[in-house]
N, C-alpha and C positions, 0 to 999 in steps of 0.2 A: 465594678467596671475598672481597670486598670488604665491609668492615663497613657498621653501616646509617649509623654518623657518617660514613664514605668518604663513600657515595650522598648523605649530605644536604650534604654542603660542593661537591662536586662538581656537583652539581643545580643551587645558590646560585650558583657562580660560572659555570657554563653558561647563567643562565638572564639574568646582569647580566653579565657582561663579554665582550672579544670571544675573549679567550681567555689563555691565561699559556704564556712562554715563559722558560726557562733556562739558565744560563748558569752554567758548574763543576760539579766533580761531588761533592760531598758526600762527606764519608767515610762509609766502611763500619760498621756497628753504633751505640750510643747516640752520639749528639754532642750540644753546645747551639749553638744557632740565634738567634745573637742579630740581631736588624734592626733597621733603623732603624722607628719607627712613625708613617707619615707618611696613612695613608687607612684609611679605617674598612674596608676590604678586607682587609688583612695580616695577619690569623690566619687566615681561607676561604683565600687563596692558599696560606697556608706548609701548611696541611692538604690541598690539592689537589696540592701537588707533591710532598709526604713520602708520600702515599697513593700517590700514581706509582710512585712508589720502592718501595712494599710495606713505609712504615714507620710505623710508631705514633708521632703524635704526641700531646705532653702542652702544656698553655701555661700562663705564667705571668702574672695577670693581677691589676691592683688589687682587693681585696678588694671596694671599695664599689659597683666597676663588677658585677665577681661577682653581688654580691648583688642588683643590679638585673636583670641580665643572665641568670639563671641556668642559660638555656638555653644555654648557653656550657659548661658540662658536660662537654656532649653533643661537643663537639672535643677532651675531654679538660682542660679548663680547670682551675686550681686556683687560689685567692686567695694573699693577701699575707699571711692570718695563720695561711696553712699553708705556709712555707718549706721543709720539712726534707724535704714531697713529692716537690719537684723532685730532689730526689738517689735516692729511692725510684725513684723514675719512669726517669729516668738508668739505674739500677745494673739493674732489668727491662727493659732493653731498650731504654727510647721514647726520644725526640725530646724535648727541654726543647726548646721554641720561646719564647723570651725577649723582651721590648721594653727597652735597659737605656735609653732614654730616660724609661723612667716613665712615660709619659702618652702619650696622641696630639697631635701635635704640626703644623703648619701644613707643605706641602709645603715644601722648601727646604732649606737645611744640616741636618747634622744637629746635634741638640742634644749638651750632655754628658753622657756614658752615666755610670750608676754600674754598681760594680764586679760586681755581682752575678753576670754570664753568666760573666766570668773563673774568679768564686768557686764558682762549681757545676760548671765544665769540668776547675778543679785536684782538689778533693774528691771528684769522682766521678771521676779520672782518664779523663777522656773526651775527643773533640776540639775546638775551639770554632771557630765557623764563623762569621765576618762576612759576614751576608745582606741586601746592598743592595736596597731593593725599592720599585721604582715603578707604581703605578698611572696611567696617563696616559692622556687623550682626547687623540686624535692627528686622524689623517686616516680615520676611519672609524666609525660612530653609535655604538657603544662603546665605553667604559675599555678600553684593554688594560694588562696585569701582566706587569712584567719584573723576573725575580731575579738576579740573579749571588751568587754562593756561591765565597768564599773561604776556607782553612783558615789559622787564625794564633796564635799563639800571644799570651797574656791580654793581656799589656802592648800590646801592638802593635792590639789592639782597636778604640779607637777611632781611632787614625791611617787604617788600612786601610779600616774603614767608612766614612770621611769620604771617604776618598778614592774608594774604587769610588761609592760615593753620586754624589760629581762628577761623576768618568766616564761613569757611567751616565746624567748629565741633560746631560753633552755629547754624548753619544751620538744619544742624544733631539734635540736642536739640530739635530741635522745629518744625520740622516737622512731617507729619502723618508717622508713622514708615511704615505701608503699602505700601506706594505709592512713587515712586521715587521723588528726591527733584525737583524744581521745581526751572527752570530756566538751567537746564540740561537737552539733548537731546540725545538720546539711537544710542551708538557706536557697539556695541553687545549687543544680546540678549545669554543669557545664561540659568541656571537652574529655572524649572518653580517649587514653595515648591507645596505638594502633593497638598494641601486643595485647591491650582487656579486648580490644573489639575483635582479635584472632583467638583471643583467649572462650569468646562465647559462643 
């Protein structure tokens, strides 16, 4: 049975994007989910792809945003001056879904993480997963959301993010803008642009 947070992040990203595709496969049980945080999409995605998965996600989120935001909750949200959650959250099961850039930040490199996702993957002895994630208007009337999901160990954190971040905007470069990139597998479908829907 899909929870009612599943159906409303789900609904949110079916109803704005064209859809999110993935790329790795996550480990098995709690891990932290650290990504880069580059569009105001990237806690609805990493919720719609952990939900695929049949997994509880929890997220780490600045406290002030929090308090503005508070329907943010409801994805399982928790602030900055409740830290000690995220290892609660962790050690039950869920999904720590992390930004170690601290803020949202303008599409492009990635900024520098602090240590924080490393620090909750060793303490909760769990795995930590460098989760590149692009929201991109391509070749069709929709964002579409592409993740790729690597397992790495702390130190190596922000090298590996950096670097699939790259990859993944060369990727983007060089592919048919039409057509989803290729070596990624469809987690959601979402908005179809008019010209497929005239096109069927």
């Amino acid at each position: 049975m899909r929870s009612p947070n599943r159906i409303a992040a789900e609904s949110l990203v079916r109803r704005g994007l064209r859809g999110v595709w993935l790329r790795g496969v996550p480990p098995a049980g709690p891990f932290v989910w650290a990504a880069n945080h580059h569009s105001w999409w990237d806690p609805f995605v990493a919720a719609v792809v952990l939900g695929r998965l049949h997994r509880a996600p929890c997220v780490l989120m600045d406290q002030d945003n929090l308090d503005r935001f508070g329907v943010a909750r409801l994805l399982g949200a928790f602030g900055t001056r409740e830290l000690r959650r995220g290892l609660d959250e962790l050690r039950r099961g869920r999904v720590l879904v992390i930004f170690p850039e601290g803020r949202l930040r303008p599409p492009g490199r990635l900024g520098s993480p602090a240590g924080g996702a490393a620090w909750y993957a060793r303490s909760a002895e769990v795995p930590l997963c460098a989760v590149a994630v692009r929201v991109v208007l391509r070749g069709q009337q929709a964002p579409e959301a592409y993740v790729s999901v690597t397992t790495v160990e702390g130190p190596a954190l922000e090298g590996t993010l950096g670097a699939e971040l790259d990859a993944l905007d060369r990727l983007i470069a060089r592919s048919d803008p039409r057509r989803p990139l290729s070596a990624f597998h469809t987690v959601l479908r979402g908005r179809s642009s008019w010209d497929e829907r005239w096109g069927r």
